[in-house]
C-alpha positions as CSV (number, residue, x, y, z in Angstrom):
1,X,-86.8,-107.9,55.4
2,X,-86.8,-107.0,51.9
3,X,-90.2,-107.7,51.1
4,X,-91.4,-105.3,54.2
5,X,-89.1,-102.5,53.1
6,X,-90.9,-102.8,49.5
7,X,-94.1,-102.5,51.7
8,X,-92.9,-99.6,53.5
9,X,-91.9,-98.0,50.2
10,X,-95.1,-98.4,49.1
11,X,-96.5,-96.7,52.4
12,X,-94.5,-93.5,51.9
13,X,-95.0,-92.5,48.3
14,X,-98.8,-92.8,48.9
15,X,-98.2,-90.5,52.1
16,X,-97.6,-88.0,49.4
17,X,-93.9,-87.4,50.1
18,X,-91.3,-85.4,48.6
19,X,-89.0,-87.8,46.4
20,X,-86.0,-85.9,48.5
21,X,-87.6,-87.1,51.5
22,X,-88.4,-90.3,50.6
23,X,-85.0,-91.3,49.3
24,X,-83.5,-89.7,52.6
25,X,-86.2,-91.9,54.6
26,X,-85.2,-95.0,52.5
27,X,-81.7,-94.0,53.0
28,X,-81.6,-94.0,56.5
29,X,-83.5,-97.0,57.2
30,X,-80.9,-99.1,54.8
31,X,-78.1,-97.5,56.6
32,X,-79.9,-98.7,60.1
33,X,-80.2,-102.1,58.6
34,X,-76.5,-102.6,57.3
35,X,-75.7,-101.1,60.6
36,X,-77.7,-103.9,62.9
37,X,-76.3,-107.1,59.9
38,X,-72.5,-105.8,60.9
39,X,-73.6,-105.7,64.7
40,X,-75.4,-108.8,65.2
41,X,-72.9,-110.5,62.2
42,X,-75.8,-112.1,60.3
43,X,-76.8,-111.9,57.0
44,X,-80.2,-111.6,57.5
45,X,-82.4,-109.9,60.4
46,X,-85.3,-110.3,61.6
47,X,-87.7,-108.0,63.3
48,X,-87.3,-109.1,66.3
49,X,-83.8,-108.1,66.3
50,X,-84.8,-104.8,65.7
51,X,-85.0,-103.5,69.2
52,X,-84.2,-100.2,71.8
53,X,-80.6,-101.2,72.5
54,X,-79.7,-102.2,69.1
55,X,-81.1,-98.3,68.2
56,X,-79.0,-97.5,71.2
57,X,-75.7,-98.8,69.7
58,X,-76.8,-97.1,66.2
59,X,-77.3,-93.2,67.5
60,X,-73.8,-94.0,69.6
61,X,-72.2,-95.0,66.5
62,X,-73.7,-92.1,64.5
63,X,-72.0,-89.6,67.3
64,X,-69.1,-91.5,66.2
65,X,-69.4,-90.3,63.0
66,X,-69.3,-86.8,63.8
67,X,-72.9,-85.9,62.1
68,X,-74.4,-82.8,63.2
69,X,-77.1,-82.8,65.6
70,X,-79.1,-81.9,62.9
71,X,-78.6,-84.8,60.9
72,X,-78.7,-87.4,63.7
73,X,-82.4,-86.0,64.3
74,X,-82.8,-86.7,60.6
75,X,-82.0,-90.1,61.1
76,X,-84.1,-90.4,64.4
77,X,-87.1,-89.2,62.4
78,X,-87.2,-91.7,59.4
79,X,-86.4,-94.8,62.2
80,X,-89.7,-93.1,64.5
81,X,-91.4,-93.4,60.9
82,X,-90.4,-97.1,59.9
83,X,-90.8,-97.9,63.5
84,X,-94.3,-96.5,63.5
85,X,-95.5,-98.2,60.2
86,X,-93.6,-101.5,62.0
87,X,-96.2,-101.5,64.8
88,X,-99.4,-100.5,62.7
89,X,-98.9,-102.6,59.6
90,X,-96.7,-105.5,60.1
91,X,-97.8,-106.7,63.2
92,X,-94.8,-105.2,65.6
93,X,-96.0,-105.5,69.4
94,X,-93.8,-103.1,70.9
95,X,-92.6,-99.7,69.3
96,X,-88.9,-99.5,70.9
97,X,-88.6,-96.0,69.0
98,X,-91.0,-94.7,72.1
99,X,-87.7,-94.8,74.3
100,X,-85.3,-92.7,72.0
101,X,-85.7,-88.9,71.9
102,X,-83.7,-87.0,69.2
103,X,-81.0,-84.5,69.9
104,X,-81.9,-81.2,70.2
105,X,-80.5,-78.8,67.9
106,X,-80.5,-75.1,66.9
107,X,-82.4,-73.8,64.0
108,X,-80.1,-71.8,61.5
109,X,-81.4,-68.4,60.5
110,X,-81.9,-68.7,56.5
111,X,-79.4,-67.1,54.3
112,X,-80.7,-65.2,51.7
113,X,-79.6,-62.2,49.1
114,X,-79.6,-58.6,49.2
115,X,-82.1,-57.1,46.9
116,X,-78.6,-56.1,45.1
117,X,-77.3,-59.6,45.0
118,X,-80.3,-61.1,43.8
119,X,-80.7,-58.6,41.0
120,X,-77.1,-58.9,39.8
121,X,-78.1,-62.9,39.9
122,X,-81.0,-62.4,37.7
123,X,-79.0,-60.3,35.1
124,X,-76.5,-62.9,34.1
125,X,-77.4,-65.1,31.9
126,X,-77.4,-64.0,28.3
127,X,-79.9,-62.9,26.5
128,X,-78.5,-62.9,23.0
129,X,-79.1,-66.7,23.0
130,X,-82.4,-68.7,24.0
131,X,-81.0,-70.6,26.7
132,X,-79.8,-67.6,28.1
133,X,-83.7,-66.7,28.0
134,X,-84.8,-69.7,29.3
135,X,-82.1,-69.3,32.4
136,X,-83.6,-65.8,32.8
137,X,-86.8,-67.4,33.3
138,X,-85.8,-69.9,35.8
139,X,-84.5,-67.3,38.0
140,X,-87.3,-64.8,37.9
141,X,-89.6,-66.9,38.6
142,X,-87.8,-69.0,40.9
143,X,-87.0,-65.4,43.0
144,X,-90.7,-64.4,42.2
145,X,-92.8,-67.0,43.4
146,X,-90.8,-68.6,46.3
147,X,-91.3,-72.2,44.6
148,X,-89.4,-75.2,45.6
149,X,-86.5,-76.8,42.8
150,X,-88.7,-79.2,42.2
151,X,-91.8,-77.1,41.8
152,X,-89.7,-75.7,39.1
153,X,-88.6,-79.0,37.5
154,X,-93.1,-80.4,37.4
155,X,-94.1,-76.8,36.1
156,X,-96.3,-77.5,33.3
157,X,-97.6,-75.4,30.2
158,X,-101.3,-75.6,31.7
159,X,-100.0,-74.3,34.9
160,X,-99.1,-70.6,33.8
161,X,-101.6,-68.2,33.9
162,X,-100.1,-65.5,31.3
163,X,-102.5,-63.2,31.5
164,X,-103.5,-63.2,35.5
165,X,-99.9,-63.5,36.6
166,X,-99.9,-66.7,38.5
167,X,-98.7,-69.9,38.2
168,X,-100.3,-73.4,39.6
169,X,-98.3,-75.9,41.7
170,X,-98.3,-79.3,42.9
171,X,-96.1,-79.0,45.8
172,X,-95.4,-81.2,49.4
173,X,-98.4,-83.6,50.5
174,X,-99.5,-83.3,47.2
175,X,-101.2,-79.9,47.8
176,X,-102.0,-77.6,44.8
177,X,-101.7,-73.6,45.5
178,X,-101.3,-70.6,43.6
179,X,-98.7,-68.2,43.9
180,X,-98.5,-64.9,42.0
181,X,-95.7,-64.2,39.4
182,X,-93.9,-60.7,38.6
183,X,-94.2,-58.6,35.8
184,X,-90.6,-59.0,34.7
185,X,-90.7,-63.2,35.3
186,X,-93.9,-63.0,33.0
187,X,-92.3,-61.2,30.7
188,X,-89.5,-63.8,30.3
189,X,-91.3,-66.6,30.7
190,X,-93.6,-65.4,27.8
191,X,-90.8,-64.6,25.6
192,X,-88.8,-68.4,26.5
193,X,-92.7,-70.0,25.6
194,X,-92.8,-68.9,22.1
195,X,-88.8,-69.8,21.7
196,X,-89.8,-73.4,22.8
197,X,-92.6,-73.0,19.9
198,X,-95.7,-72.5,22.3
199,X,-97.0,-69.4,20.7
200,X,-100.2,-71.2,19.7
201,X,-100.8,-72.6,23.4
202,X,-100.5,-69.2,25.4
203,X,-103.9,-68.0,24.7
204,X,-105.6,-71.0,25.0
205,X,-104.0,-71.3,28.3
206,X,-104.5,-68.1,29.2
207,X,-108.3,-68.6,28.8
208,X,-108.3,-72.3,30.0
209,X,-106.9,-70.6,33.6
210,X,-109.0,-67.4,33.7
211,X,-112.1,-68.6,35.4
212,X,-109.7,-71.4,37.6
213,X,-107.5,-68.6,39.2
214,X,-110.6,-66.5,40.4
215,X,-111.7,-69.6,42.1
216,X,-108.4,-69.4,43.3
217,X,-107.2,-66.3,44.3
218,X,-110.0,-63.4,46.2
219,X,-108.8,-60.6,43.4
220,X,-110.2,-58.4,45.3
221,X,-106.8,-58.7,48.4
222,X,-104.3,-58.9,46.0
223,X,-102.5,-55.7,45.7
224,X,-100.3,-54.4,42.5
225,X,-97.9,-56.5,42.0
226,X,-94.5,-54.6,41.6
227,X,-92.0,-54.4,38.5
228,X,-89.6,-56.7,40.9
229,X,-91.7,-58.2,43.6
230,X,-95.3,-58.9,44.1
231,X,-96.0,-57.0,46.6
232,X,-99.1,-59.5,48.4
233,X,-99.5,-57.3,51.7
234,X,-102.6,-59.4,52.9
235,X,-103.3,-61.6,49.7
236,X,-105.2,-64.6,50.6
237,X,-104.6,-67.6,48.8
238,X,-106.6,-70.8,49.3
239,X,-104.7,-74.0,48.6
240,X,-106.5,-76.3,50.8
241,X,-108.9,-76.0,48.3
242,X,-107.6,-76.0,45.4
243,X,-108.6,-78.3,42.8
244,X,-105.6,-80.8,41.3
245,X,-105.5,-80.0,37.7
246,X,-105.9,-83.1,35.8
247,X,-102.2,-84.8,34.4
248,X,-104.1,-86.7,31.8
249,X,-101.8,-87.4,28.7
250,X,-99.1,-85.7,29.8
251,X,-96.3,-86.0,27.7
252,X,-92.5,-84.7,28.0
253,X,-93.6,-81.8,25.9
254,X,-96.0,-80.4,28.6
255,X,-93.2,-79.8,31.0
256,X,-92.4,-75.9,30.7
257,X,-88.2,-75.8,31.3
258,X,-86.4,-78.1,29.1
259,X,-82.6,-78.7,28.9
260,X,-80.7,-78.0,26.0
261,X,-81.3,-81.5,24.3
262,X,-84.9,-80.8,24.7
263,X,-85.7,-83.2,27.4
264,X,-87.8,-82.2,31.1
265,X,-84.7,-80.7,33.8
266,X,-84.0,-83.5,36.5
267,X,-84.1,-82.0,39.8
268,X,-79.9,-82.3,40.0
269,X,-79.7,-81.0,36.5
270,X,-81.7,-77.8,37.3
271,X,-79.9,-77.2,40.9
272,X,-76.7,-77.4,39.1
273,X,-77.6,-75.5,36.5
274,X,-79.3,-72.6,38.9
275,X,-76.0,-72.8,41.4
276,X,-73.6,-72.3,38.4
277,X,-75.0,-68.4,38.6
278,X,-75.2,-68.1,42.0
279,X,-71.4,-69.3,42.3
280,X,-70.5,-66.2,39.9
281,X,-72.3,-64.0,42.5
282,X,-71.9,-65.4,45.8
283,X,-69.7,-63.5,48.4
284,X,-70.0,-65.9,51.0
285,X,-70.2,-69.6,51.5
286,X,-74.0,-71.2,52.2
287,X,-75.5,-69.8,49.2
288,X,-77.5,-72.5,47.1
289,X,-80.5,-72.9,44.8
290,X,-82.9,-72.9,47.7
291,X,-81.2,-70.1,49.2
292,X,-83.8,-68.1,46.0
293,X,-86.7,-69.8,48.1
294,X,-85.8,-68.0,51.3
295,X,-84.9,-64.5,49.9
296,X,-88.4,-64.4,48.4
297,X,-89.7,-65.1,52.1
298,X,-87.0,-62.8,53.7
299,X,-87.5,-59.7,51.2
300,X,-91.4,-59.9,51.6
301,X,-91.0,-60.1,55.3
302,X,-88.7,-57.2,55.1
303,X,-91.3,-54.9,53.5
304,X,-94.0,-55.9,55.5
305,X,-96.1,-58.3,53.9
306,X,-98.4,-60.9,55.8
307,X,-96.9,-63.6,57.3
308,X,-100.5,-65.6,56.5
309,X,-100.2,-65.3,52.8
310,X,-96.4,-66.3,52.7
311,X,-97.3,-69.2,54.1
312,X,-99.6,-70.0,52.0
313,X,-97.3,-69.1,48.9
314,X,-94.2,-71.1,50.2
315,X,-96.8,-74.1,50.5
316,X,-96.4,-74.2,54.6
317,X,-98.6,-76.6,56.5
318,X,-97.6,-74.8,59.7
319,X,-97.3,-71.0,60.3
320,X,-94.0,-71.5,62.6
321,X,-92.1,-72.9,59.7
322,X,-92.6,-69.5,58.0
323,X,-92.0,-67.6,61.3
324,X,-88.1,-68.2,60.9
325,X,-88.3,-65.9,58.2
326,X,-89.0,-63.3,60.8
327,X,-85.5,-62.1,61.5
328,X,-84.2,-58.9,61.2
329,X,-81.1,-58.0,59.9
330,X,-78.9,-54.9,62.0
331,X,-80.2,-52.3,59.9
332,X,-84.1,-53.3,59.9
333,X,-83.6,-53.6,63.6
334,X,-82.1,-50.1,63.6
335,X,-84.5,-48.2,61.4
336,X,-86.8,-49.5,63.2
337,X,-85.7,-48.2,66.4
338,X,-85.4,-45.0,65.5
339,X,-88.9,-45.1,64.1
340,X,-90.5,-46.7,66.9
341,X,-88.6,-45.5,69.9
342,X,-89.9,-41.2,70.9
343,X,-86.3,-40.7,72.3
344,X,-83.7,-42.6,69.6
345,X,-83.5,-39.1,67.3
346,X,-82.9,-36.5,70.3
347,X,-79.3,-35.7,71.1
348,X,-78.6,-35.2,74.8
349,X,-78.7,-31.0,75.2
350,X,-76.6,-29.7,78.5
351,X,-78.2,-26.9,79.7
């Protein structure tokens, strides 16, 4: 069983994957097996004793556990994908994952900061020191751009754009896009490269980028971007398309944000890091690194950008995982009432 599970390792990272997601996969799929040893009491399985009643037994004991609907579907979905790769590659007649249909569960509304909030968050670190800089760059541009934690943590010298205000990711599937970047995160982000002795490297960079982000980006959509908040109304931004810039001799020096010892952020290092701020700001539970992600959706939502080109900057593959970002809190849903409705201003006159 080993050896397949080494196979089906090998199937997932060339799927592209998220290294969150595969880990969870992985996880899941060990858990199952430990699970089916202690059930059958054997040391060893085999894949024929991998079938709909033993997966049966396994979502009953996961109930038993208390898990959240949530993350019992979790769990369903990496078994449908090891189940799956079971019946294509390794020679698995029948896929006994067809029986078993996930719990249904509701979708949570983001959480996300108040433009005053998120402000108040971006002011703290301290920038009488150059960490403090460097920490003031993480945040803008993590509140700018809308990038994942781990986008962060794989940002690379050649992929800022200092003089066109964008920056170049490599985000889920493997898919490179373009997102724009705020006058104020610039600004930082310049002042934290020649700290981390890049001076030399931001023109050339800037050059090497300038004829890639027109292919990019039609310049000719993209609005002013605003002293806070790009402001993309209908920005389009192709990342279907968009070449992979090449990771040839990359070396640790080429990552952008570096810890204090001088070494590339982990992805745990950096959340930690960005959630000690937001834990001197938070008024309510919820709040964590990603929570940045979805308040760059939410506030562009807010004021009316289109929904097209956030999907395209938050890397979606589907427009109805951005469409949760289309809530409204009680006071849009008010103003907007008593802009859109003829009667919501007049006050009732007795004659």
């Amino acid at each position: 069983m080993q050896e397949i599970i080494s196979r089906y390792t090998i199937y997932l990272k060339s799927r592209s994957l998220a290294e969150s997601t595969l880990e969870a996969y992985l996880h899941n799929i060990n858990k199952f097996l430990m699970f089916c040893k202690e059930n059958l009491n054997r040391e060893e399985i085999n894949l024929t004793d991998l079938t709909s009643e033993v997966i049966r037994e396994y979502m009953v004991n996961l109930y038993n556990e208390k898990l959240t609907s949530r993350t019992i579907a979790r769990n369903v979905s990496a078994l449908r994908s090891f189940f799956k790769y079971l019946y294509i590659y390794e020679n698995v007649n029948v896929n006994p994952m067809r029986k078993i249909k996930a719990p249904k569960y509701a979708k949570k509304l983001p959480v996300f900061f108040t433009p005053e909030e998120i402000f108040s968050l971006c002011d703290l670190p301290d920038l009488a020191s150059p960490t403090g800089i460097r920490d003031k760059a993480i945040l803008e541009l993590f509140y700018s751009s809308g990038l994942r934690i781990s986008e962060l943590v794989h940002l690379k010298i050649q992929d800022i754009d200092f003089t066109g205000l964008k920056v170049s990711v490599l985000g889920k599937g493997n898919k490179r896009r373009v997102i724009p970047v705020t006058f104020i995160a610039m600004e930082f982000i310049e002042k934290y490269s020649k700290l981390r002795g890049n001076t030399n490297n931001v023109a050339a960079i800037s050059d090497r980028h300038q004829s890639v982000g027109n292919a990019f980006i039609r310049s000719d959509s993209v609005p002013a971007i605003s002293d806070r908040h790009p402001s993309v109304g209908n920005a389009f931004i192709r990342s279907d398309s968009v070449p992979a810039i090449s990771d040839r001799h990359i070396n640790v020096t080429d990552f952008f944000f570096l810890n204090n010892k001088s070494k590339p952020f982990t992805r745990m290092s950096l959340y930690f890091l960005i959630k000690k701020y937001i834990n001197q700001i938070a008024l309510r539970k919820g709040y964590s690194p990603h929570t940045l992600r979805h308040t760059f959706a939410s506030h562009l939502v807010n004021n009316g950008a289109n929904l097209l080109a956030i999907k395209e900057m938050l890397g979606h593959s589907s427009l109805s995982t951005t469409e949760i970002y289309t809530h409204l809190t009680p006071e849009r849903i008010r103003t907007e009432f008593l802009n859109g409705h003829p009667r919501a201003g007049k006050k009732y006159k007795k004659e």
